[in-house]
N, CA, C and O atoms as a Maestro MAE file, in Angstrom:
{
 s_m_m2io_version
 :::
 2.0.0
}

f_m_ct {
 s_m_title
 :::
 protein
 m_atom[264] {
  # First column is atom index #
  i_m_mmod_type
  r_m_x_coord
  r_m_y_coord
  r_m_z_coord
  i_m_residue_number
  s_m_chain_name
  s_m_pdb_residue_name
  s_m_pdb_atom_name
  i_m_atomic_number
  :::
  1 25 0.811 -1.188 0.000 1 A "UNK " " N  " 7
  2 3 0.000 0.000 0.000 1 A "UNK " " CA " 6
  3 2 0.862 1.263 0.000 1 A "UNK " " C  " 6
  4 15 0.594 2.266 -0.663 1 A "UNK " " O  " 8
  5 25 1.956 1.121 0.828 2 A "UNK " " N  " 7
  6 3 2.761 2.516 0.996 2 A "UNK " " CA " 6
  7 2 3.733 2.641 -0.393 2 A "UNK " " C  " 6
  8 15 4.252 3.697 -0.754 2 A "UNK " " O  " 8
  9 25 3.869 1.334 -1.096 3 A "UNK " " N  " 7
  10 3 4.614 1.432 -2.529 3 A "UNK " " CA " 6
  11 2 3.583 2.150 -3.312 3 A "UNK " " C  " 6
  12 15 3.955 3.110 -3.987 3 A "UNK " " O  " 8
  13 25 2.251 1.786 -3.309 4 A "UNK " " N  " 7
  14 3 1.813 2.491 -3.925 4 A "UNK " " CA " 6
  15 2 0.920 3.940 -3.906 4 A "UNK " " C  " 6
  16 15 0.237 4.511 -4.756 4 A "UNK " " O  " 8
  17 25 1.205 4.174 -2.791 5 A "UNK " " N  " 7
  18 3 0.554 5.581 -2.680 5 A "UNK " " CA " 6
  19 2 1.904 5.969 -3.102 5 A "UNK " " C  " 6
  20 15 1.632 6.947 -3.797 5 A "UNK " " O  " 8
  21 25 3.217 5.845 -3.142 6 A "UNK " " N  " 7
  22 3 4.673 6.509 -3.124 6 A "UNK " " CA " 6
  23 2 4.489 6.611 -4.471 6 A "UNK " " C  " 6
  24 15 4.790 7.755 -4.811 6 A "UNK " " O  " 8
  25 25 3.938 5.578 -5.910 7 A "UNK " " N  " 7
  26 3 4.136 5.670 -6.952 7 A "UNK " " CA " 6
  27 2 3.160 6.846 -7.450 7 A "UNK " " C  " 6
  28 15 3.329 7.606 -8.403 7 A "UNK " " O  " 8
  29 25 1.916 6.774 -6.390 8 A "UNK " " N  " 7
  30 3 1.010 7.764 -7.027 8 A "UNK " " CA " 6
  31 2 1.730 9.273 -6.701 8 A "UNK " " C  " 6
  32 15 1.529 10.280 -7.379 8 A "UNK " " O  " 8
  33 25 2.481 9.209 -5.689 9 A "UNK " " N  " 7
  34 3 2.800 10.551 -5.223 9 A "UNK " " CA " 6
  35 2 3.967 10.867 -6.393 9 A "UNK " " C  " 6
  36 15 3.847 11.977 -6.913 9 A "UNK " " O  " 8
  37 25 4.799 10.247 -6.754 10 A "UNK " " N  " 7
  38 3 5.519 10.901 -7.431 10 A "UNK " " CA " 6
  39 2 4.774 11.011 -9.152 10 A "UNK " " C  " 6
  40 15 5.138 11.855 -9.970 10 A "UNK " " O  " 8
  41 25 3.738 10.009 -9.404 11 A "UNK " " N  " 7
  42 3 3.378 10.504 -10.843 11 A "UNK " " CA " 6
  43 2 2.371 12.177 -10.811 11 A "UNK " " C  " 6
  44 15 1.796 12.766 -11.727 11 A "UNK " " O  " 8
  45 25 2.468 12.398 -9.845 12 A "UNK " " N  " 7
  46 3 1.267 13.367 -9.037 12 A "UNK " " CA " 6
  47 2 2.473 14.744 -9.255 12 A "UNK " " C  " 6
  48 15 2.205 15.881 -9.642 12 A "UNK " " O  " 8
  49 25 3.332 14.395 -9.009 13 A "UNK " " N  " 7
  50 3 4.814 15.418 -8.475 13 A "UNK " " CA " 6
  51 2 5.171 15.660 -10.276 13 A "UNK " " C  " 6
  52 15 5.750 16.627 -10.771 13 A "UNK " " O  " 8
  53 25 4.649 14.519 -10.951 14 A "UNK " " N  " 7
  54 3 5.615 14.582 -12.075 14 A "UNK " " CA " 6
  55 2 4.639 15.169 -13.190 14 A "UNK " " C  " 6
  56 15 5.234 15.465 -14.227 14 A "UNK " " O  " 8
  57 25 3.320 15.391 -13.196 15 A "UNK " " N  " 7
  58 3 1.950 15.748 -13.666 15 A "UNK " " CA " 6
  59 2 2.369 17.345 -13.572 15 A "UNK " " C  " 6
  60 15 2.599 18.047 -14.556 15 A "UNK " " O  " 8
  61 25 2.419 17.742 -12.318 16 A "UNK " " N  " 7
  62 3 2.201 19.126 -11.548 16 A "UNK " " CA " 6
  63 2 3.511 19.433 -12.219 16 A "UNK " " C  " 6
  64 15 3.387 19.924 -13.341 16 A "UNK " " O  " 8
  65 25 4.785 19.247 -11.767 17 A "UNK " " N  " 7
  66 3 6.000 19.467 -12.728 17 A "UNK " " CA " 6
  67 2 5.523 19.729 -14.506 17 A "UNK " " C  " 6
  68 15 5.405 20.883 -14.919 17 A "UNK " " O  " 8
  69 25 5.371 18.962 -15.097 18 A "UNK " " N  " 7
  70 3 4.756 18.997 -16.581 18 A "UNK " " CA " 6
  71 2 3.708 19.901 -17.171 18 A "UNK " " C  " 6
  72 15 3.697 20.339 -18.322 18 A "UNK " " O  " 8
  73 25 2.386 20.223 -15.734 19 A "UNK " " N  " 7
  74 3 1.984 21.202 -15.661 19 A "UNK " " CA " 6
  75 2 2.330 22.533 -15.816 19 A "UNK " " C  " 6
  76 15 1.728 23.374 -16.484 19 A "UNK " " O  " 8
  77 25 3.431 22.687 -15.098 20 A "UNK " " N  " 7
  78 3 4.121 23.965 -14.919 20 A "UNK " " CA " 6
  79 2 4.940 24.636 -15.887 20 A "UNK " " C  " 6
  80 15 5.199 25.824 -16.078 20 A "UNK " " O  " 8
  81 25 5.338 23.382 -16.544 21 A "UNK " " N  " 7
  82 3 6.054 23.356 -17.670 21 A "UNK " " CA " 6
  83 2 5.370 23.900 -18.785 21 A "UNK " " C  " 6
  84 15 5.600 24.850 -19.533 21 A "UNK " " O  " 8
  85 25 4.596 23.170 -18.715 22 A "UNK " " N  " 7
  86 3 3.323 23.523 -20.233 22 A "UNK " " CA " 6
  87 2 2.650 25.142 -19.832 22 A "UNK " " C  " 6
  88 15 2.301 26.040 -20.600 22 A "UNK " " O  " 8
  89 25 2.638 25.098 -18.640 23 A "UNK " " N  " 7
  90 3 2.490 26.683 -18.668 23 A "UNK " " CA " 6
  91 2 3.448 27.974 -18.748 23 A "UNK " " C  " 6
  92 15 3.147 29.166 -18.802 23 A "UNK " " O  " 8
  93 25 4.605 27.387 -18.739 24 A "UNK " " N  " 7
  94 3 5.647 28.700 -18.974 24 A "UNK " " CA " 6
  95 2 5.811 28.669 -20.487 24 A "UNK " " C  " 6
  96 15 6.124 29.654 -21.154 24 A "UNK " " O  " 8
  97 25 5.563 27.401 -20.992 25 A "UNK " " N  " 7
  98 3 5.969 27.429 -22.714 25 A "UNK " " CA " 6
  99 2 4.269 28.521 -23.054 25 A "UNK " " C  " 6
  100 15 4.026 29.428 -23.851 25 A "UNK " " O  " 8
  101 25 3.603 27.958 -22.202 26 A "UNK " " N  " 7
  102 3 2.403 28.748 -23.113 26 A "UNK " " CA " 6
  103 2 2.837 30.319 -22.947 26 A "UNK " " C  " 6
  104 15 2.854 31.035 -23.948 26 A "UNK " " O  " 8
  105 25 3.134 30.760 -21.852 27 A "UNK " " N  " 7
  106 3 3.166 31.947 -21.562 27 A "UNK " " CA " 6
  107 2 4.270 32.316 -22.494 27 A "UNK " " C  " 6
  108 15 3.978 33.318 -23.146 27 A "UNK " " O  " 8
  109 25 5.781 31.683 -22.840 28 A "UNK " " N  " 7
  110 3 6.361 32.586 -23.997 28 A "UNK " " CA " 6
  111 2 5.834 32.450 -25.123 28 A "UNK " " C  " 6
  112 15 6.026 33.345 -25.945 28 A "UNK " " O  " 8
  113 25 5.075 31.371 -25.460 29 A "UNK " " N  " 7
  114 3 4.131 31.191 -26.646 29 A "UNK " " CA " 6
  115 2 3.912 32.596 -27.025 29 A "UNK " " C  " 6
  116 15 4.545 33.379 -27.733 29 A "UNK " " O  " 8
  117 25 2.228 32.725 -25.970 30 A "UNK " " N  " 7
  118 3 1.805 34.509 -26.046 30 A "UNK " " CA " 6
  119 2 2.800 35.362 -26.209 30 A "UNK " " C  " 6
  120 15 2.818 36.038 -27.237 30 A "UNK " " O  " 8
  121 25 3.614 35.475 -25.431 31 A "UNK " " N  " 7
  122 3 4.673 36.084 -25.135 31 A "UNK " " CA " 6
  123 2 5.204 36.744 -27.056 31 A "UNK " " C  " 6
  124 15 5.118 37.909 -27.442 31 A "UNK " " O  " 8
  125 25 5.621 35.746 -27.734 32 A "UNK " " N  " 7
  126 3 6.041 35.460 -28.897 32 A "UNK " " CA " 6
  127 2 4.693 36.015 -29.851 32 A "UNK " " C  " 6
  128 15 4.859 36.961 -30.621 32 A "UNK " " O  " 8
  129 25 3.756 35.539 -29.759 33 A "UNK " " N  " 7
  130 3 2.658 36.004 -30.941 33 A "UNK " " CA " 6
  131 2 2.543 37.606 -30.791 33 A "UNK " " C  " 6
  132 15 2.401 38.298 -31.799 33 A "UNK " " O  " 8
  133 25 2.615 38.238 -29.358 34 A "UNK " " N  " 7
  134 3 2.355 38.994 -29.532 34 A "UNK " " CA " 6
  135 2 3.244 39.818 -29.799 34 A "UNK " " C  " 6
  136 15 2.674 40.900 -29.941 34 A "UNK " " O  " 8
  137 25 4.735 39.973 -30.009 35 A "UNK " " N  " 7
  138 3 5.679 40.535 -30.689 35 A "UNK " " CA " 6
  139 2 5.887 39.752 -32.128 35 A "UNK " " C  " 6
  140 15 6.988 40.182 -32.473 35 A "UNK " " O  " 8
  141 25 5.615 39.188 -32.770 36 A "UNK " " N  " 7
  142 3 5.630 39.127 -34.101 36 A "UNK " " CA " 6
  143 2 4.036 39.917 -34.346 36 A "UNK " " C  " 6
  144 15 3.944 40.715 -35.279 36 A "UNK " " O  " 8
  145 25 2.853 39.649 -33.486 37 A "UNK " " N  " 7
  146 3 2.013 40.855 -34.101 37 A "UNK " " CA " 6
  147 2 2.274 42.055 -34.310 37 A "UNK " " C  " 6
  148 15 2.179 42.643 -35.387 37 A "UNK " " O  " 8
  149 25 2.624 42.494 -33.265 38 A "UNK " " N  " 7
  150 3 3.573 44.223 -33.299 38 A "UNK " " CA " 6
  151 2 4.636 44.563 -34.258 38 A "UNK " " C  " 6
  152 15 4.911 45.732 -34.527 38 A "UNK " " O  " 8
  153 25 5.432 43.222 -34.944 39 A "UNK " " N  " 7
  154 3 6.141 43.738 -35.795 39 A "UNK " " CA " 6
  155 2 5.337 43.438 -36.745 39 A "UNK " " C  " 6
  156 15 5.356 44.482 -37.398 39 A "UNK " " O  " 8
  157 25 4.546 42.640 -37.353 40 A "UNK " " N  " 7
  158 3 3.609 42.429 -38.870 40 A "UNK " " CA " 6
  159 2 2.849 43.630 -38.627 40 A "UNK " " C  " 6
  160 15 2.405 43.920 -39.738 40 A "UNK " " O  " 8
  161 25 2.311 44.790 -37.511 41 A "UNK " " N  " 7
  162 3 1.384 45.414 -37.866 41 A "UNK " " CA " 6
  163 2 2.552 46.738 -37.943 41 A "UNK " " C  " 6
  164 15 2.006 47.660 -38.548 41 A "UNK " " O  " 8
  165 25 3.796 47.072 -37.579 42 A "UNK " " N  " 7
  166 3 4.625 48.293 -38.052 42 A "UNK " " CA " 6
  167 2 4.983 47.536 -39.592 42 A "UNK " " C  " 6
  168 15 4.067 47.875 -40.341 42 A "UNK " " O  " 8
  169 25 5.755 46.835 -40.185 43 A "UNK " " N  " 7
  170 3 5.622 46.465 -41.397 43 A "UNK " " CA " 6
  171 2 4.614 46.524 -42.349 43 A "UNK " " C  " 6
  172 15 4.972 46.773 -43.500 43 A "UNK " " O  " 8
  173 25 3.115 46.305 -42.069 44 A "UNK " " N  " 7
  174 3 2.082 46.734 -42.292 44 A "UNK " " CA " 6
  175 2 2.124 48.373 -42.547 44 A "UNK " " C  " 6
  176 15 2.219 49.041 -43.577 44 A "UNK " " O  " 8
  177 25 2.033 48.644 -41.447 45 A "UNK " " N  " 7
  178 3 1.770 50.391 -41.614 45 A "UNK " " CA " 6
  179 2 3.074 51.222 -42.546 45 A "UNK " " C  " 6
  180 15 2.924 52.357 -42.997 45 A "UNK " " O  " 8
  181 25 4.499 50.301 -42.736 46 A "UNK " " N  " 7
  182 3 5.499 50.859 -43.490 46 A "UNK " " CA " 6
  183 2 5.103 50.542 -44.953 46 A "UNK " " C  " 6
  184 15 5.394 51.258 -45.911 46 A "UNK " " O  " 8
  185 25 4.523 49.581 -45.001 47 A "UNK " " N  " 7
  186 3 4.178 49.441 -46.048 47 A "UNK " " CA " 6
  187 2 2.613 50.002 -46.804 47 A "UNK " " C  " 6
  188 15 2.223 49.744 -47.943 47 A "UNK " " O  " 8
  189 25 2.285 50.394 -46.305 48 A "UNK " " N  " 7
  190 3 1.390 51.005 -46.464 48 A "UNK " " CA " 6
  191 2 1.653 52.682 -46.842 48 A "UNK " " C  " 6
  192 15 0.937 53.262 -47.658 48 A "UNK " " O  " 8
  193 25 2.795 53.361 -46.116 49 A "UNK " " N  " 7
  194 3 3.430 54.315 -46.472 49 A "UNK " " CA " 6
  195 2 4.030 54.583 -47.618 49 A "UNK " " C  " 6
  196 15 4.189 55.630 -48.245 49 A "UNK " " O  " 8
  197 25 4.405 53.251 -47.841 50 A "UNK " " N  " 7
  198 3 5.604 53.232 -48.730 50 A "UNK " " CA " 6
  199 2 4.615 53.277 -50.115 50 A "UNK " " C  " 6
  200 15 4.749 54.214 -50.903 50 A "UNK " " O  " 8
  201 25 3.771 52.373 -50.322 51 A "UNK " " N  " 7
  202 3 2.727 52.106 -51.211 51 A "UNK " " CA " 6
  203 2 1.971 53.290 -51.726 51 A "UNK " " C  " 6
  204 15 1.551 53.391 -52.879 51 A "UNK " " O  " 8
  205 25 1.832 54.182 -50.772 52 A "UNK " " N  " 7
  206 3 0.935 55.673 -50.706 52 A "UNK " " CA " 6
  207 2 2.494 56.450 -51.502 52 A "UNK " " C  " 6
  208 15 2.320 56.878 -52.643 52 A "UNK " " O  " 8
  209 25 4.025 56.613 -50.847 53 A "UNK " " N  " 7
  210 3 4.583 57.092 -51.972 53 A "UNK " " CA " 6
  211 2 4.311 56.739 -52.947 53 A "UNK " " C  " 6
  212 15 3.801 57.576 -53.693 53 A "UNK " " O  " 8
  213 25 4.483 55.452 -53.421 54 A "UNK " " N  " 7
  214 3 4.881 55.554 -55.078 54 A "UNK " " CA " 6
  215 2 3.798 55.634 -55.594 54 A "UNK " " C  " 6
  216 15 3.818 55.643 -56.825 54 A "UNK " " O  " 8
  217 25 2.452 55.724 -54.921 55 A "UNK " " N  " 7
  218 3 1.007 56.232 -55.919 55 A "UNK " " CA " 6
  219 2 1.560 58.024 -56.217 55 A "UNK " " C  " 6
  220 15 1.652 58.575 -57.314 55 A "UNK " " O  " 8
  221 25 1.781 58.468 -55.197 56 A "UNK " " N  " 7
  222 3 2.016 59.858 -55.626 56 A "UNK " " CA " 6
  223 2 2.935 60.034 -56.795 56 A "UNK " " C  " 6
  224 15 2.803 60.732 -57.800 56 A "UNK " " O  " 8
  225 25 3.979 59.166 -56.390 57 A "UNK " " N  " 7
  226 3 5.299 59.545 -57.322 57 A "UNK " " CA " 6
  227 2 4.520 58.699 -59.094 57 A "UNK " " C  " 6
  228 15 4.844 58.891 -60.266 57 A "UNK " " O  " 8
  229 25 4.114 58.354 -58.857 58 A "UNK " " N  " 7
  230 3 3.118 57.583 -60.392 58 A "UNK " " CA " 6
  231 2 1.952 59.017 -60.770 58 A "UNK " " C  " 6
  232 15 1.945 59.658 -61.821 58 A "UNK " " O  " 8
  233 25 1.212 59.190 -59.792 59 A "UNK " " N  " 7
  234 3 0.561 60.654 -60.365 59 A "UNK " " CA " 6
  235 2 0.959 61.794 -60.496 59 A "UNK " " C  " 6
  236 15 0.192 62.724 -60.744 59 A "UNK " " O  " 8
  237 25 2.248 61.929 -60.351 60 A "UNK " " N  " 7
  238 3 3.242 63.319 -60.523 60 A "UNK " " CA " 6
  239 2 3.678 63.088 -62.411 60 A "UNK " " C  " 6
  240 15 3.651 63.883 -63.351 60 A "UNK " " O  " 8
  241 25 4.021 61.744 -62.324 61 A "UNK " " N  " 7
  242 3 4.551 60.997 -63.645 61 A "UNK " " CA " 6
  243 2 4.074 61.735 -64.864 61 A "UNK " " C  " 6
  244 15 3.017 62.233 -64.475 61 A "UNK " " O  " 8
  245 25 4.262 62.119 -66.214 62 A "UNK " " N  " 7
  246 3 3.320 62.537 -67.107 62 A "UNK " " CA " 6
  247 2 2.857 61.510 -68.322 62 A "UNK " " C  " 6
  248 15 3.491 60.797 -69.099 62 A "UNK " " O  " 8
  249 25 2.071 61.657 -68.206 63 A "UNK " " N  " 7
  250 3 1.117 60.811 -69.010 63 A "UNK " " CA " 6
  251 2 1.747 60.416 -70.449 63 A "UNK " " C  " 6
  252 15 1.967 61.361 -71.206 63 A "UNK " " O  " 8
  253 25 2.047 59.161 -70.881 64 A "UNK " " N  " 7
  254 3 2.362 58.954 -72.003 64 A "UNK " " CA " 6
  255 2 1.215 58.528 -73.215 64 A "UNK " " C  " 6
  256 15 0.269 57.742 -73.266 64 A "UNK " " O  " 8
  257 25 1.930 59.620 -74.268 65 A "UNK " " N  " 7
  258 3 0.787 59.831 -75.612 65 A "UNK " " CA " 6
  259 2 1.400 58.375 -76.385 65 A "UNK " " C  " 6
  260 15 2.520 58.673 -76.799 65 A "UNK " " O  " 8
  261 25 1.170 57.317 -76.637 66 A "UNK " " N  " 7
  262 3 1.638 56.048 -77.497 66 A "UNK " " CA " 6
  263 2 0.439 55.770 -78.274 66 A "UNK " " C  " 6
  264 15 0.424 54.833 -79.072 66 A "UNK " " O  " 8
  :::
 }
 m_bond[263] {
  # First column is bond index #
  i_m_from
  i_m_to
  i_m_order
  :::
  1 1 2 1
  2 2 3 1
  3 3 4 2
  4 3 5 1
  5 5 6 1
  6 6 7 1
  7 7 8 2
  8 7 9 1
  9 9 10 1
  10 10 11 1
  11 11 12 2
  12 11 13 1
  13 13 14 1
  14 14 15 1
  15 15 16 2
  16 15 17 1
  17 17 18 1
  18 18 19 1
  19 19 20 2
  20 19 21 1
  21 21 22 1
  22 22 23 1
  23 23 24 2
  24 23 25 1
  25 25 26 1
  26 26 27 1
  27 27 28 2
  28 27 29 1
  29 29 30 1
  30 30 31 1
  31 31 32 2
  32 31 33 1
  33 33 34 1
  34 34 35 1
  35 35 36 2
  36 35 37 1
  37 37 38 1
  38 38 39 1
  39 39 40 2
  40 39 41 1
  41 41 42 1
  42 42 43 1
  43 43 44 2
  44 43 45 1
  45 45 46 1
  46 46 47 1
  47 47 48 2
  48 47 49 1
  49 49 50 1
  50 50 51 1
  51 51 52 2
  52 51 53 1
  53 53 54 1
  54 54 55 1
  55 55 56 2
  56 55 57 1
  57 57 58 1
  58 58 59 1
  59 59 60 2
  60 59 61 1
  61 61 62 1
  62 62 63 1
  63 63 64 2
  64 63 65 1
  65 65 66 1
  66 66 67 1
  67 67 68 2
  68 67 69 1
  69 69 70 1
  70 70 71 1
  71 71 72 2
  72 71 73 1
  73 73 74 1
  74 74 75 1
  75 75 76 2
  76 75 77 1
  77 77 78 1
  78 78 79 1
  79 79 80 2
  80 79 81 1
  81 81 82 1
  82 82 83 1
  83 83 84 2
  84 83 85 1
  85 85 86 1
  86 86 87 1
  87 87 88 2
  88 87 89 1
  89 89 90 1
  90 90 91 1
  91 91 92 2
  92 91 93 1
  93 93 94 1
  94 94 95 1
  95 95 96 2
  96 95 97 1
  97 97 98 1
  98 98 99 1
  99 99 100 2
  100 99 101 1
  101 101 102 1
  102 102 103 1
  103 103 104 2
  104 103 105 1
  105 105 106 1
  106 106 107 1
  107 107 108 2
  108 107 109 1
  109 109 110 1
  110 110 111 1
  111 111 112 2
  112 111 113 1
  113 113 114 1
  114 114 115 1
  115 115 116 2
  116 115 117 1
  117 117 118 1
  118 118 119 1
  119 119 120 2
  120 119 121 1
  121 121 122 1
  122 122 123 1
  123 123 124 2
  124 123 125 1
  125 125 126 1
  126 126 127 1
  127 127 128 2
  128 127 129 1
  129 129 130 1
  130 130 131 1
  131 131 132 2
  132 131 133 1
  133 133 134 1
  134 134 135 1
  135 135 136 2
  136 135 137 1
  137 137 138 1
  138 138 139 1
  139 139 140 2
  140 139 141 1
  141 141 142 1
  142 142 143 1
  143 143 144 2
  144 143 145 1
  145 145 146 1
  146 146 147 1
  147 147 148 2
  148 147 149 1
  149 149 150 1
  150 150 151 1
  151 151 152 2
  152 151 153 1
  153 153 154 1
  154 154 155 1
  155 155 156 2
  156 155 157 1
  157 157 158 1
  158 158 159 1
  159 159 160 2
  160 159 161 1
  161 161 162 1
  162 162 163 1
  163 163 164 2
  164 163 165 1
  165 165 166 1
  166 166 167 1
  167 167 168 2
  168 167 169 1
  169 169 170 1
  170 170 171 1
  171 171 172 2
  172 171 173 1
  173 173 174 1
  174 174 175 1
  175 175 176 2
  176 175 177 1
  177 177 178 1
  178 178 179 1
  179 179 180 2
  180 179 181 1
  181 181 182 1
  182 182 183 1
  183 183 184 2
  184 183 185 1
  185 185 186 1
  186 186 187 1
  187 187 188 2
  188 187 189 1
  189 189 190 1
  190 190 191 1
  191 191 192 2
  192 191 193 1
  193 193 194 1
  194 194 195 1
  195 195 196 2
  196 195 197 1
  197 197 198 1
  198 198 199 1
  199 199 200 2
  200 199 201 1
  201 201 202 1
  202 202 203 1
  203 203 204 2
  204 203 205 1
  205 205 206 1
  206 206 207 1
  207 207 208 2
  208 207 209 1
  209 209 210 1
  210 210 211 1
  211 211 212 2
  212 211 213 1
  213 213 214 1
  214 214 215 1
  215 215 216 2
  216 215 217 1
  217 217 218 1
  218 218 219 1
  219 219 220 2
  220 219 221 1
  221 221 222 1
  222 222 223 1
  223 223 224 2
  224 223 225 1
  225 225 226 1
  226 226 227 1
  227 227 228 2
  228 227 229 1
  229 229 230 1
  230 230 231 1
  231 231 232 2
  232 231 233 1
  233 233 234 1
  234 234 235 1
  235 235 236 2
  236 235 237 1
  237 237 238 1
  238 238 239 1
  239 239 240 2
  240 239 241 1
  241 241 242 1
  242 242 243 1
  243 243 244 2
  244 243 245 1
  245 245 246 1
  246 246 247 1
  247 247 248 2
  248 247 249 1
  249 249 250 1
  250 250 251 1
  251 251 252 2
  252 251 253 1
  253 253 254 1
  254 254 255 1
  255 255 256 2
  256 255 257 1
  257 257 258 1
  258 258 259 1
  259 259 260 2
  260 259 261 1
  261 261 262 1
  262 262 263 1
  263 263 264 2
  :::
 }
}
């Protein structure tokens, strides 16, 4: 009986361990999505800048007679 409450105690120890585990990976997980969001949404907005130049620099352009 005491072998096996000892086996339950340590698969119990080793659950809660694995637990803990799986929660720090989740947390840099988030951690991680949410700095690659922040950089896809400044890349986003640079590009979006950038896109708005060259419309201007195309309507400055003069029109070709062919």
């Amino acid at each position: 009986m005491d072998a096996e409450i000892a086996s339950l105690e340590q698969k119990i120890e080793l659950l809660i361990s694995k637990y803990a585990a799986a929660q720090a990976e989740n947390r840099n997980l988030r951690d991680q999505i949410a700095a690659l969001e922040a950089a896809q949404r400044e890349i986003n907005d640079r590009l979006g800048v950038a896109s708005s130049r060259v419309e201007a620099l195309i309507a400055r352009l003069p029109e070709l007679n062919t």
